[in-house]
Backbone atoms as SQL, in Angstrom:
CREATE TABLE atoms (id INTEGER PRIMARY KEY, chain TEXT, resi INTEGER, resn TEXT, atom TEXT, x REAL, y REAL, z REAL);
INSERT INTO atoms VALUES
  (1, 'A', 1, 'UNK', 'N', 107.895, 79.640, 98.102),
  (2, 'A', 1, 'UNK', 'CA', 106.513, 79.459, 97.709),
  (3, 'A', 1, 'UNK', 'C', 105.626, 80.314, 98.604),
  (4, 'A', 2, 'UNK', 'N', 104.637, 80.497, 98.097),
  (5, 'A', 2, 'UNK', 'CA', 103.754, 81.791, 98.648),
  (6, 'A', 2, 'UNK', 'C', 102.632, 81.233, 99.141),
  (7, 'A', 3, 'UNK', 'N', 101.811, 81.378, 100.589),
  (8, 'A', 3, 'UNK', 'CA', 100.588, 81.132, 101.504),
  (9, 'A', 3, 'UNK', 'C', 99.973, 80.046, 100.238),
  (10, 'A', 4, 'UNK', 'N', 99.682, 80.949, 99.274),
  (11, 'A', 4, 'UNK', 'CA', 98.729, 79.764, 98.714),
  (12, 'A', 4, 'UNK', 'C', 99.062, 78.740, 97.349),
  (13, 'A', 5, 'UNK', 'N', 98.453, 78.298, 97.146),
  (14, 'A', 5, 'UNK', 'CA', 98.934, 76.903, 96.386),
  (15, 'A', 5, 'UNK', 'C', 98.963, 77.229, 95.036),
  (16, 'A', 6, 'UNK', 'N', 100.106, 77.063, 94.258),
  (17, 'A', 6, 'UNK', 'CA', 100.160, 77.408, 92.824),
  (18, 'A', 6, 'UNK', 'C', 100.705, 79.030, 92.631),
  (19, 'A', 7, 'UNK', 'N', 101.222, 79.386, 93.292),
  (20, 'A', 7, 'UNK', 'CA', 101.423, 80.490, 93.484),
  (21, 'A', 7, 'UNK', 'C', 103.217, 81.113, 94.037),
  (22, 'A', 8, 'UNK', 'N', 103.459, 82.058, 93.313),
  (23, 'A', 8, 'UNK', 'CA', 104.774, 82.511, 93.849),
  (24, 'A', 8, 'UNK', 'C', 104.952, 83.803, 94.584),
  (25, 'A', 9, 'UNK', 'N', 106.044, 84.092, 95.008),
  (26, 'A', 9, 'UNK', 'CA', 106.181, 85.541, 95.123),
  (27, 'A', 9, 'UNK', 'C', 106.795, 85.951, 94.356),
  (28, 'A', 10, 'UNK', 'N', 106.790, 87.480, 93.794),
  (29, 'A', 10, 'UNK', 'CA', 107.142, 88.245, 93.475),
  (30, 'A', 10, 'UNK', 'C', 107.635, 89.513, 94.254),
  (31, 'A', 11, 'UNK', 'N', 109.119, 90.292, 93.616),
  (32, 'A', 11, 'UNK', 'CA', 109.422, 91.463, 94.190),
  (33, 'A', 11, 'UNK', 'C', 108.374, 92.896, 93.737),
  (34, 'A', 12, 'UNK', 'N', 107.603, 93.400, 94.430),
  (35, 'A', 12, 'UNK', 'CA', 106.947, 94.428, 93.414),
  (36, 'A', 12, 'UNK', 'C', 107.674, 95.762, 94.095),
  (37, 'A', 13, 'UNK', 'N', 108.660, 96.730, 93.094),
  (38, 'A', 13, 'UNK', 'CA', 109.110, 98.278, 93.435),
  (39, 'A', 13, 'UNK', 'C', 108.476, 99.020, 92.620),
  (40, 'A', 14, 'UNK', 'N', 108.170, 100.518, 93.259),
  (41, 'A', 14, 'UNK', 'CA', 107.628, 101.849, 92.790),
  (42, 'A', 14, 'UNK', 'C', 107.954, 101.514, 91.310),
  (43, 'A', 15, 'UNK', 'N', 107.345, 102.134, 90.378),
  (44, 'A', 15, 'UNK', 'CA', 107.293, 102.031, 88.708),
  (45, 'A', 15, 'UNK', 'C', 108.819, 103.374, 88.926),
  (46, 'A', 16, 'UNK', 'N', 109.156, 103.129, 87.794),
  (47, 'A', 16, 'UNK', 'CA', 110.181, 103.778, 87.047),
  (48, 'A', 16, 'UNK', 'C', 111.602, 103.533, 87.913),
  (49, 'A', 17, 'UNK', 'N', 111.464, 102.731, 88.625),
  (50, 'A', 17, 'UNK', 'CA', 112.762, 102.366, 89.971),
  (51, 'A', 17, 'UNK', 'C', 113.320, 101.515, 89.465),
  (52, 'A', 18, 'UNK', 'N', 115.079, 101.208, 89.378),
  (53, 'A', 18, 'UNK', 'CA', 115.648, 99.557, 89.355),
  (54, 'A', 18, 'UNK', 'C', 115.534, 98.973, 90.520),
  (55, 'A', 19, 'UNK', 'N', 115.684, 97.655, 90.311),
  (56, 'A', 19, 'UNK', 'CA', 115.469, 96.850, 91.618),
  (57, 'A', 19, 'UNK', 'C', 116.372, 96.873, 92.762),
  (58, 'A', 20, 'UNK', 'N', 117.976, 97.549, 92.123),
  (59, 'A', 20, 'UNK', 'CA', 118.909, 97.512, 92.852),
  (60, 'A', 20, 'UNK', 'C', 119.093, 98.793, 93.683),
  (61, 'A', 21, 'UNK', 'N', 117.973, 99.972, 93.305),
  (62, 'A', 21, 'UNK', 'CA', 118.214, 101.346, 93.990),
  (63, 'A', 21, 'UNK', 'C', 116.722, 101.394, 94.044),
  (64, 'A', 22, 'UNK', 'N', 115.720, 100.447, 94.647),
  (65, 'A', 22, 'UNK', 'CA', 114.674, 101.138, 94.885),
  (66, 'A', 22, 'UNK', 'C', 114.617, 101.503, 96.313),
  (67, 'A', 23, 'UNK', 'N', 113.857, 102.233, 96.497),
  (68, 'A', 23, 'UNK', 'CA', 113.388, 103.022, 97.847),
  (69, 'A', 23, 'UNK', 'C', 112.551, 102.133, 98.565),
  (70, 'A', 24, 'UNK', 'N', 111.790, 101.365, 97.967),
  (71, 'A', 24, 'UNK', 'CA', 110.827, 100.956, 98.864),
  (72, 'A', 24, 'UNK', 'C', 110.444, 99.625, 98.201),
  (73, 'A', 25, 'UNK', 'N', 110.108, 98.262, 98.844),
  (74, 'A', 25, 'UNK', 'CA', 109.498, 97.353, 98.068),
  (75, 'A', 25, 'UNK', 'C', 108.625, 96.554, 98.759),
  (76, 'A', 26, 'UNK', 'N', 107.853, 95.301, 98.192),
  (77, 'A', 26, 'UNK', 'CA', 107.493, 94.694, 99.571),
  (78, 'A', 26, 'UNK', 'C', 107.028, 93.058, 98.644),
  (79, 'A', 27, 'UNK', 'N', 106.586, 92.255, 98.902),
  (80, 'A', 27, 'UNK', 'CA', 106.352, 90.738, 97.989),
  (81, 'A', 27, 'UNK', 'C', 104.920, 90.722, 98.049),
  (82, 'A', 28, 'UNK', 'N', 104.295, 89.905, 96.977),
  (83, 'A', 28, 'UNK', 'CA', 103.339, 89.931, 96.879),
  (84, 'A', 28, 'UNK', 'C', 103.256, 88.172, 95.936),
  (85, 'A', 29, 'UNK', 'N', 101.870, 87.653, 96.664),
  (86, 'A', 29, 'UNK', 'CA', 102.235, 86.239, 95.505),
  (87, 'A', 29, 'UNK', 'C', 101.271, 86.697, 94.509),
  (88, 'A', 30, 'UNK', 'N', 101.850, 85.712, 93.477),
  (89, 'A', 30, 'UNK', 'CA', 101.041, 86.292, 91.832),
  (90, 'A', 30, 'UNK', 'C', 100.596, 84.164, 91.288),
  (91, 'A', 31, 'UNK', 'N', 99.473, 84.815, 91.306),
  (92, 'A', 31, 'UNK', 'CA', 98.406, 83.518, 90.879),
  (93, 'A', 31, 'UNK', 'C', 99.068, 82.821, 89.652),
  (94, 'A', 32, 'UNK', 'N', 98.633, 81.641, 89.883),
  (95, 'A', 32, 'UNK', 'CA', 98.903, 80.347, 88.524),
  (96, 'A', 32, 'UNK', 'C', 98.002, 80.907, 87.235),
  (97, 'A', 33, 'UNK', 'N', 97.169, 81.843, 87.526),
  (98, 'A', 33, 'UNK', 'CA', 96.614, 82.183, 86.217),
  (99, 'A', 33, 'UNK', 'C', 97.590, 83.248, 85.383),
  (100, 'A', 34, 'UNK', 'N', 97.888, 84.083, 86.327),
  (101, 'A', 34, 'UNK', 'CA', 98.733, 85.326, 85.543),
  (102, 'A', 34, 'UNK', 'C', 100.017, 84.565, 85.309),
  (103, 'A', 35, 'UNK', 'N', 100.567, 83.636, 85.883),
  (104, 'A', 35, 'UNK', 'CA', 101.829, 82.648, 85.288),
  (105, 'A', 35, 'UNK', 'C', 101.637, 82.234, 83.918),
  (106, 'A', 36, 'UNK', 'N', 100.447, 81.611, 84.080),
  (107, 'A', 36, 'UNK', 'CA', 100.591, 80.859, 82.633),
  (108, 'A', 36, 'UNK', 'C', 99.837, 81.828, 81.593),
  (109, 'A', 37, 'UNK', 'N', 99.505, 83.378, 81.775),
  (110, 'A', 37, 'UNK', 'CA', 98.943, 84.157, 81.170),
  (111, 'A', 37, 'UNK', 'C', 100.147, 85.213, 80.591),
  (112, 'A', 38, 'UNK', 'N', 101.443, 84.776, 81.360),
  (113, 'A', 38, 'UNK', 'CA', 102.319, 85.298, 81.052),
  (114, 'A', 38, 'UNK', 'C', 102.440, 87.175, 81.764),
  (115, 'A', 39, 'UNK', 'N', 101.702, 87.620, 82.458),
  (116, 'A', 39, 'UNK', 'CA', 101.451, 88.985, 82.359),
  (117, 'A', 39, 'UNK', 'C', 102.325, 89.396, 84.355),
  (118, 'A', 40, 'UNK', 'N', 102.366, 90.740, 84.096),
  (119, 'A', 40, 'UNK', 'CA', 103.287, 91.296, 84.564),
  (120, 'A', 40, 'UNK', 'C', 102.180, 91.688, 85.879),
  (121, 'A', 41, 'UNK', 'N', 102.421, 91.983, 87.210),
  (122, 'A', 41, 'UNK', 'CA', 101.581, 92.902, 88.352),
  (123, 'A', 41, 'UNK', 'C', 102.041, 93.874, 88.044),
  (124, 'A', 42, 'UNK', 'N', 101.089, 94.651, 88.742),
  (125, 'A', 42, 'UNK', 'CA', 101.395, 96.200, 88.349),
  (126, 'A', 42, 'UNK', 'C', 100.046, 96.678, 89.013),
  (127, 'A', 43, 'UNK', 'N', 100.002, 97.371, 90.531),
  (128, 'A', 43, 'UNK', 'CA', 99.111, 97.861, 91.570),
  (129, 'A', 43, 'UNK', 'C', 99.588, 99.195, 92.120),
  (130, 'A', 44, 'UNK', 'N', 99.037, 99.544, 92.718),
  (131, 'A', 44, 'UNK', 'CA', 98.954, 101.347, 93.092),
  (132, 'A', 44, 'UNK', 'C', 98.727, 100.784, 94.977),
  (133, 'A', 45, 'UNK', 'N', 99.840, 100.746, 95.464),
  (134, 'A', 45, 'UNK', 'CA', 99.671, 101.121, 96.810),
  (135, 'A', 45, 'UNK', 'C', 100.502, 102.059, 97.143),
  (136, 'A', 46, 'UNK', 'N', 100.491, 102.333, 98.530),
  (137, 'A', 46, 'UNK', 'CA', 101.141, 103.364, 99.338),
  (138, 'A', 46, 'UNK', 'C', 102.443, 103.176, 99.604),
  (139, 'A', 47, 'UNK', 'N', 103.539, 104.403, 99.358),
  (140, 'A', 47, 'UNK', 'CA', 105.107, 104.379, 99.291),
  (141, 'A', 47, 'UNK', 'C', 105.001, 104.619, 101.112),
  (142, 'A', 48, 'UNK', 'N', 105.848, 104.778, 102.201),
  (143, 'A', 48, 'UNK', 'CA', 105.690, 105.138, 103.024),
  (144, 'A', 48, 'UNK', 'C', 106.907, 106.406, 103.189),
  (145, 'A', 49, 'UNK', 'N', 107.705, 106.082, 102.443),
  (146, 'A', 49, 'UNK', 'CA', 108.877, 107.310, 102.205),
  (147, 'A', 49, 'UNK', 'C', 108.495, 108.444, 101.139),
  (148, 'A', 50, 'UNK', 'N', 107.381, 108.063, 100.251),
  (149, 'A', 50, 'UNK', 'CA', 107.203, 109.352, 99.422),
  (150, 'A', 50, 'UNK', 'C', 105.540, 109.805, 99.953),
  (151, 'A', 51, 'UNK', 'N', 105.021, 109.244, 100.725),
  (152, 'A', 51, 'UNK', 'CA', 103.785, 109.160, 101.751),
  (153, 'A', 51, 'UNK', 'C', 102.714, 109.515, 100.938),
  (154, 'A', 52, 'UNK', 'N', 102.454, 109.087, 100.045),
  (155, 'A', 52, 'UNK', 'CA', 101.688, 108.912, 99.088),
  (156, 'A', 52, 'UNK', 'C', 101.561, 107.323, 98.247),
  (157, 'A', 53, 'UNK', 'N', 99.938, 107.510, 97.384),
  (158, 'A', 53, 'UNK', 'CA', 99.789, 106.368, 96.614),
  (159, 'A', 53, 'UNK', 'C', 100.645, 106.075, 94.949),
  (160, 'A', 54, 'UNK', 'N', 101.583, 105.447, 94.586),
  (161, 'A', 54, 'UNK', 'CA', 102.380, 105.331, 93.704),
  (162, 'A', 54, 'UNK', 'C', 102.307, 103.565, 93.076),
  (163, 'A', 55, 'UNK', 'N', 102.139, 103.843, 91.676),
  (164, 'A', 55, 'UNK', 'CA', 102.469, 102.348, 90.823),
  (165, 'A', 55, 'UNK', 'C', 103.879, 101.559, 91.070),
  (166, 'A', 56, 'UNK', 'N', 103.188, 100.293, 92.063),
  (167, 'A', 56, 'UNK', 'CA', 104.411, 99.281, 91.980),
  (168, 'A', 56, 'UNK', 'C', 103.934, 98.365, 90.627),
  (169, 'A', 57, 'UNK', 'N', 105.498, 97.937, 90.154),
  (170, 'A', 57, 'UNK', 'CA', 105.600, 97.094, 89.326),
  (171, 'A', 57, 'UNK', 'C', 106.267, 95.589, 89.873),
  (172, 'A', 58, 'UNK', 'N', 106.112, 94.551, 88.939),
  (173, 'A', 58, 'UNK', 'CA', 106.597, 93.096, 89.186),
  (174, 'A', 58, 'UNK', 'C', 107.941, 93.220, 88.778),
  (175, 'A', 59, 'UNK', 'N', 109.104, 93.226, 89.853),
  (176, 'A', 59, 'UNK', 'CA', 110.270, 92.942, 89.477),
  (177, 'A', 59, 'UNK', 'C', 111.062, 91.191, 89.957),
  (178, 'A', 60, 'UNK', 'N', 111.944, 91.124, 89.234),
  (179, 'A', 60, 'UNK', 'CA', 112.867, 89.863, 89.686),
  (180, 'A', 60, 'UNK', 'C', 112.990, 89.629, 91.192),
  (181, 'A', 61, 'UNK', 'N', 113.483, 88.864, 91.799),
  (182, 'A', 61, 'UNK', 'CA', 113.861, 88.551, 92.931),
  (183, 'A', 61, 'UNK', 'C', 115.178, 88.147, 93.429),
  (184, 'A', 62, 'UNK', 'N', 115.372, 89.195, 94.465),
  (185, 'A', 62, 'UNK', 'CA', 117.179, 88.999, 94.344),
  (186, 'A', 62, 'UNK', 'C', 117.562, 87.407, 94.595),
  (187, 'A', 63, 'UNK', 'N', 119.181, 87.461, 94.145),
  (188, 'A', 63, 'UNK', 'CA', 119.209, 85.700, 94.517),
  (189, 'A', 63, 'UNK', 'C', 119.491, 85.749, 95.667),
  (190, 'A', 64, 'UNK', 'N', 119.126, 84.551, 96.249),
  (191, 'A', 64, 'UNK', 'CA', 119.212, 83.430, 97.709),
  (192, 'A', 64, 'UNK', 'C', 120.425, 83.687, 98.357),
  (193, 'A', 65, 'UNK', 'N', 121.019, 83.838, 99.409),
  (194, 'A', 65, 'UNK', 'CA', 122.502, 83.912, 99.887),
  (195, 'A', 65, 'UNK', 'C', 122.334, 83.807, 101.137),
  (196, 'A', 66, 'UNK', 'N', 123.067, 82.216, 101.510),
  (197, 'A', 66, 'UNK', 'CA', 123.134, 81.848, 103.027),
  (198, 'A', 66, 'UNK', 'C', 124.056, 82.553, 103.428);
């Protein structure tokens, strides 16, 4: 569960990347509104390996493993 209430995290990687070979990623929580709005994130921050500003997208989250 994510800082704030009603809220999850999400994996967000560079657009056009799979989740299993991306370069770069980082979490982000995504509001109870866009949950029940059904809709995807999708923001423009900074890669630090392609050192430039690039579209992350909302991907899955790997599974849990103690």
């Amino acid at each position: 569960m994510a800082g704030r209430r009603g809220s999850v995290l999400v994996w967000m990687i560079p657009e056009g990347e799979k989740r299993s070979s991306a370069s770069f990623h980082f979490t982000h929580p995504k509001t109870k509104s866009k949950i029940r709005k059904n809709e995807k994130l999708r923001m423009r921050k900074y890669h630090p390996g392609k050192c430039e500003h690039v579209w992350f997208v909302e991907a899955k989250m790997p599974p849990h493993t103690k």
